[in-house]
ROTOR-442385 format. One record per residue (C-alpha): residue number from 0; residue in three letters; x, y, z. Coordinates in Angstrom, 2 decimals, always signed. Each point is the difference from the previous one (the first is absolute). Example, Ala and Ser with C-alpha at 12.3 -4.5 7.8 and 13.67 -1.06 7.14 Angstrom:
resi|resn|xx|yy|zz
0|Ala|+12.30|-4.50|+7.80
1|Ser|+1.37|+3.44|-0.66
This chain:
resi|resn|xx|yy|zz
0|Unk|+0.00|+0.00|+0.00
1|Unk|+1.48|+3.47|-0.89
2|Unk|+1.13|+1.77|+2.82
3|Unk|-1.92|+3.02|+0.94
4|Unk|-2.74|-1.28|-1.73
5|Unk|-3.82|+0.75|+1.89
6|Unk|+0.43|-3.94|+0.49
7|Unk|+3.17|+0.18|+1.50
8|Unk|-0.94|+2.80|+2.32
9|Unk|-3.56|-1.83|+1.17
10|Unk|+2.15|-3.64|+0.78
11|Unk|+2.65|+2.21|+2.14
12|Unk|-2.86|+1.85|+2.12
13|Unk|+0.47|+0.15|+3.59
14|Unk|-2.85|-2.68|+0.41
15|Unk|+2.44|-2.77|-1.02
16|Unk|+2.86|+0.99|+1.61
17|Unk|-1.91|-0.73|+3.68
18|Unk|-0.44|-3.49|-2.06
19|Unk|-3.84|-0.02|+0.93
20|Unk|-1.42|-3.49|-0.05
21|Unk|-3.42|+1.25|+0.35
22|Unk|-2.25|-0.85|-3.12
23|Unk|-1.37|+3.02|+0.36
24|Unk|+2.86|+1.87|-0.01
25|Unk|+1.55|-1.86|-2.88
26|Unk|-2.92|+0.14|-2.36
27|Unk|-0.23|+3.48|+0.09
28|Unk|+3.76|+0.38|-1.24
29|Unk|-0.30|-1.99|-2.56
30|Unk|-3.15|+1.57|-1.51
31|Unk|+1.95|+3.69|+0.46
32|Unk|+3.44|-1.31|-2.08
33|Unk|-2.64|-1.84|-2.56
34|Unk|-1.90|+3.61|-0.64
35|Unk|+3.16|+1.37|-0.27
36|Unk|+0.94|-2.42|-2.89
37|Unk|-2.87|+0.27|-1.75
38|Unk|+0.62|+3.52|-0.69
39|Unk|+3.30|-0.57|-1.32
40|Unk|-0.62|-3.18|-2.11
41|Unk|-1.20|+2.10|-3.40
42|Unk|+3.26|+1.90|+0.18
43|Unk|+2.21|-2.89|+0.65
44|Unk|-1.57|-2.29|-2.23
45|Unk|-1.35|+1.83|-3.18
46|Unk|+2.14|+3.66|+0.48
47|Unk|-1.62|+3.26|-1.12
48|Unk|-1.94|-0.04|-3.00
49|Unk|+1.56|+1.75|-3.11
50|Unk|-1.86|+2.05|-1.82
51|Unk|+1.41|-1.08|-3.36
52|Unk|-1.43|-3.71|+0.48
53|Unk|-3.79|+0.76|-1.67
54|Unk|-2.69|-2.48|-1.55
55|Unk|+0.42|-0.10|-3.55
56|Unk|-3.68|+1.34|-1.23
57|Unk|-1.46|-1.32|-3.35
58|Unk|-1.41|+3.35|-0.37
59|Unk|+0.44|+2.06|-3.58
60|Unk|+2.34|+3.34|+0.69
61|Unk|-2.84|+1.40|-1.44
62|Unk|-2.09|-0.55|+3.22
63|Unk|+2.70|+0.52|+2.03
64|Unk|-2.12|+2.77|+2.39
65|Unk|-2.09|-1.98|+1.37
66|Unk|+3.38|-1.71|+2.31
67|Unk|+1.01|+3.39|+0.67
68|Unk|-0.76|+2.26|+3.09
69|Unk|-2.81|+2.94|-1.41
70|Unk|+1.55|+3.33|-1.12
71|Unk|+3.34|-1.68|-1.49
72|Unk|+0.35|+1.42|-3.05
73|Unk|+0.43|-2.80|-2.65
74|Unk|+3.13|+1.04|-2.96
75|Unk|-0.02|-3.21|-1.73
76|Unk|-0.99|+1.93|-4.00
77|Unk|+1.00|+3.22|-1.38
78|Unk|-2.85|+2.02|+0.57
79|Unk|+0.53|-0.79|+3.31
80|Unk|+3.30|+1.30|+0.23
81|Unk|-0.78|+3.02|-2.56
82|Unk|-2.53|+1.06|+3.17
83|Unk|+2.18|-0.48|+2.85
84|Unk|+3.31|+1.57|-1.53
85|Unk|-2.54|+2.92|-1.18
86|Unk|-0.94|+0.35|+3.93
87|Unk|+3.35|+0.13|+1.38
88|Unk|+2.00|+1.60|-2.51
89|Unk|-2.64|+1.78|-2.28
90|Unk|+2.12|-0.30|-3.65
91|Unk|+1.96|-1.92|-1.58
92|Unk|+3.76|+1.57|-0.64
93|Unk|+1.14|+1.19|-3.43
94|Unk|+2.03|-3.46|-0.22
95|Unk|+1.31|+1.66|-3.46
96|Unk|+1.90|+2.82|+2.09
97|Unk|+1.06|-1.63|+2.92
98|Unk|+1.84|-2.38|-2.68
99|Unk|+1.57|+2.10|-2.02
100|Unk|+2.83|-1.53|-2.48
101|Unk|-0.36|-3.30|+2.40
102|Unk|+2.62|-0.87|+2.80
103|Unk|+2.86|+1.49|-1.50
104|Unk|-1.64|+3.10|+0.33
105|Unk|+2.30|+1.95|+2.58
106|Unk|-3.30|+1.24|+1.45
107|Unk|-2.00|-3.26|-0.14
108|Unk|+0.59|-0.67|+3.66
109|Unk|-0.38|+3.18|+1.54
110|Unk|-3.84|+0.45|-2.07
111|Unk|-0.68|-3.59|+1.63
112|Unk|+1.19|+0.63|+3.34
113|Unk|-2.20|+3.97|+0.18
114|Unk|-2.72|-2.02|-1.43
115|Unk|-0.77|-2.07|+2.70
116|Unk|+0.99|+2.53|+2.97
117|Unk|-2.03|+2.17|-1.61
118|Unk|-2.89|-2.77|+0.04
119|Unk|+0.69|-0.93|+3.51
120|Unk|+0.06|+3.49|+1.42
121|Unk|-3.83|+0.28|-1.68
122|Unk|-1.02|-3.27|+1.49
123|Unk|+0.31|+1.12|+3.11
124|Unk|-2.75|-0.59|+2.42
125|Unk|-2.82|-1.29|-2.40
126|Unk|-2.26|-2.41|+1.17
127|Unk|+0.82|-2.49|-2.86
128|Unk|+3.73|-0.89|+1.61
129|Unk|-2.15|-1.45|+3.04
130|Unk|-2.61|-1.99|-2.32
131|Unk|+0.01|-4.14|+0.04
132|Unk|+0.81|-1.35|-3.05
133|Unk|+0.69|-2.99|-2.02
134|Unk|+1.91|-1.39|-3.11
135|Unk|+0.93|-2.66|-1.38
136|Unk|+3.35|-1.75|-0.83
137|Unk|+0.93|-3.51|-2.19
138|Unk|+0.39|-2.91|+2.08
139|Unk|+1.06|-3.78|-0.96
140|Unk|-0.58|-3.19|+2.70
141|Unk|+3.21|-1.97|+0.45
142|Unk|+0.62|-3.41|+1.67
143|Unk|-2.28|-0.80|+2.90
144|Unk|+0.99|+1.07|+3.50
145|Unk|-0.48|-3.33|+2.28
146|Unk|-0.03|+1.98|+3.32
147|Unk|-2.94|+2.71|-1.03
148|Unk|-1.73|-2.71|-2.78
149|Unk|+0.13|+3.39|-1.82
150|Unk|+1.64|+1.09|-3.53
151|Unk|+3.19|+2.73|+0.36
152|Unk|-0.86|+2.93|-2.23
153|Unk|+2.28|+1.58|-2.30
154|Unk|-0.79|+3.70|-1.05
155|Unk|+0.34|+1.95|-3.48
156|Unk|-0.68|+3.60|-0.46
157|Unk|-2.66|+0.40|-2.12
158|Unk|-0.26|+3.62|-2.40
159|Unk|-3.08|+1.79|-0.97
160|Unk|+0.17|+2.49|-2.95
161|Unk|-2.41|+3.29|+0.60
162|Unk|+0.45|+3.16|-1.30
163|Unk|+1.83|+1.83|+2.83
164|Unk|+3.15|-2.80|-1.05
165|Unk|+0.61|-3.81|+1.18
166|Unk|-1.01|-0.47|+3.65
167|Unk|+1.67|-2.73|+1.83
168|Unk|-1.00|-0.09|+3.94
169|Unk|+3.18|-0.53|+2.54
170|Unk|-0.37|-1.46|+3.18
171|Unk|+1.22|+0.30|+3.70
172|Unk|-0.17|-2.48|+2.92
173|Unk|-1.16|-2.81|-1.85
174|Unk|-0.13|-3.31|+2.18
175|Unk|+2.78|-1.46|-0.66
176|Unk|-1.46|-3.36|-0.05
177|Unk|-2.28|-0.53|-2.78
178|Unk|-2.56|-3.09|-0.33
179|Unk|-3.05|-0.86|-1.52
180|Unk|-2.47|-2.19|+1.83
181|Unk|-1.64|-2.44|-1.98
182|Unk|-3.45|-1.67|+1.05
183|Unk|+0.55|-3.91|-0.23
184|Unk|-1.49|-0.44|-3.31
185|Unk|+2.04|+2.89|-1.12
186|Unk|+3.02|-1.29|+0.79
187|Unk|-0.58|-3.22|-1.82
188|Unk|-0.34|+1.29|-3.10
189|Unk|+2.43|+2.67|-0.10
190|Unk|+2.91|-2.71|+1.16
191|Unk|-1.75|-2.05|-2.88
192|Unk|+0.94|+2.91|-2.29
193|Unk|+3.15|+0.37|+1.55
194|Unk|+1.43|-3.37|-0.93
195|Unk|-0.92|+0.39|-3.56
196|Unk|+1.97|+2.76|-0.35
197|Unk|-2.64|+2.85|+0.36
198|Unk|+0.60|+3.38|+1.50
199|Unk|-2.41|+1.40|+2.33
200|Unk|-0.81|+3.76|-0.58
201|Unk|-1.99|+1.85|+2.97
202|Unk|-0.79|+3.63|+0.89
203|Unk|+1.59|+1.43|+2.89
204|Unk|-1.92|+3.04|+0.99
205|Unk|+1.88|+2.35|+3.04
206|Unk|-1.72|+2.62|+1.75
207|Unk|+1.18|+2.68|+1.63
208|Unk|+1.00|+3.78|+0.41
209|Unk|+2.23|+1.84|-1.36
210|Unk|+3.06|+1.01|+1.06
211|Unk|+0.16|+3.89|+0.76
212|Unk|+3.63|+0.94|-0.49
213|Unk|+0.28|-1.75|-3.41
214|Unk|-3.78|-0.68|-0.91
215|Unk|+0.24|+0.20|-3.29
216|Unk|+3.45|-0.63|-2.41
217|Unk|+0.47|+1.67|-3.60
218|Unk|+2.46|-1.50|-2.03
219|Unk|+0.68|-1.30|-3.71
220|Unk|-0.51|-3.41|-1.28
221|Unk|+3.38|-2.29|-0.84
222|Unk|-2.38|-1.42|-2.50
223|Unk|-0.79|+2.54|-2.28
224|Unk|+1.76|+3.29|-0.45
225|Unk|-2.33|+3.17|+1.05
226|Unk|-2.19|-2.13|+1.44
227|Unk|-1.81|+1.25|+3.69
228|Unk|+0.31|-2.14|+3.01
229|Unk|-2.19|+0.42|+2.85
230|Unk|+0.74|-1.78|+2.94
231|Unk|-2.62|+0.51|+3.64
232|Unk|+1.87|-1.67|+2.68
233|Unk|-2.11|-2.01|+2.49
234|Unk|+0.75|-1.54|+3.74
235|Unk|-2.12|-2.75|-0.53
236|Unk|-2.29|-1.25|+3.02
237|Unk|-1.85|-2.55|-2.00
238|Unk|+0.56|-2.91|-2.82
239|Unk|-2.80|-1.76|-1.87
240|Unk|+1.24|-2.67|-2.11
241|Unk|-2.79|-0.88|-3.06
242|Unk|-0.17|-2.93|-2.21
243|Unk|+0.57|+0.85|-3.35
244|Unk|-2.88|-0.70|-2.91
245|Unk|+2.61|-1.90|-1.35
246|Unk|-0.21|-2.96|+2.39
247|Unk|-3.50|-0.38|+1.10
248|Unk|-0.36|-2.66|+2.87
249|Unk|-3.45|-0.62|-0.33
């Protein structure tokens, strides 16, 4: 038994150091050290729940609200995004300046950098920094983790074209411990799947805030030269991992 453990403590109580034979006596301190086990036996045994280990929903991202708390704002489309970057930061920039001749351009960097203190200094105190919202990201099952009965998920970016630029969501504080929960008859077919050879694509939808200092990131894509990259950074509180269309279980 650990030492200093509630256990411990209860078995080393002045009642059994006077080595009472009474039954009384002795019944009493072993219901006191079993009440003090009991409250210890969740942490001991199954540890504190992460919040990255989630049932994995066979619910379209399409209908992805309705596992959501009410109010979070949902920025899984463009128009979605359109609105929300229109709240916060009003306009789009004028990409086309900020660029200039491209990265070369001795003033590229400095455009970029007044850009988004400029942005940031205007964001200031609106209401839209403190709102709940959620995205989604790519995510891929891999082997089968034998102590949780649950899949590890890998994550992918995933880019949305609108016409403020590309938007690609960043996050912060993700649980670092990522796995999908299958039901039983889930899991049965998807390791089915597995051993052919099949990948197995889900929806990993975070939700969270955004973070104030560096809410919202302006940049250029490595992709495509002159091309806008918006990136809102979110501390994630919440992951909701959704079976893709792709590999229906039912």
């Amino acid at each position: 038994m650990k030492q200093g453990s509630p256990c411990a403590e209860a078995l080393k109580s002045d009642w059994l150091k006077h080595r009472s034979t009474d039954p009384a006596t002795i019944s009493l301190v072993i219901c006191a050290a079993a009440l003090a086990c009991l409250f210890t036996i969740p942490t001991a045994l199954f540890g504190e729940e992460s919040p990255g280990i989630k049932p994995l929903l066979a619910v379209h991202l399409s209908e992805v609200r309705k596992q959501l708390s009410p109010g979070t704002r949902v920025l899984i489309d463009a128009a979605s995004i359109e609105q929300f970057l229109r709240d916060i930061d009003g306009a789009p920039p004028d990409w086309a300046m900020v660029y200039g001749h491209g990265h070369h351009d001795p003033g590229h960097d400095e455009r970029l950098f007044t850009l988004n203190r400029e942005r940031d200094a205007k964001r200031e105190g609106k209401e839209a920094l403190h709102w709940r919202i959620a995205f989604v990201w790519s995510g891929e099952l891999s082997r089968i983790d034998p102590e949780s009965g649950g899949f590890p998920v890998v994550l992918g970016p995933r880019f949305t074209s609108t016409s403020w630029g590309q938007v690609r969501f960043k996050y912060d504080d993700l649980p670092g411990n990522l796995i999908a929960l299958p039901s039983p008859p889930q899991r049965e077919i998807l390791l089915q799947r597995m051993s052919q050879g099949q990948s197995i694509e889900i929806d990993v939808v975070m939700v969270g805030t955004l973070i104030p200092e560096e809410s919202i990131l302006y940049d250029f894509s490595h992709d495509q030269e002159g091309l806008g990259l918006i990136m809102p950074v979110v501390r994630v509180q919440e992951v909701v991992y959704l079976l893709s269309p792709a590999h229906p279980t039912r």
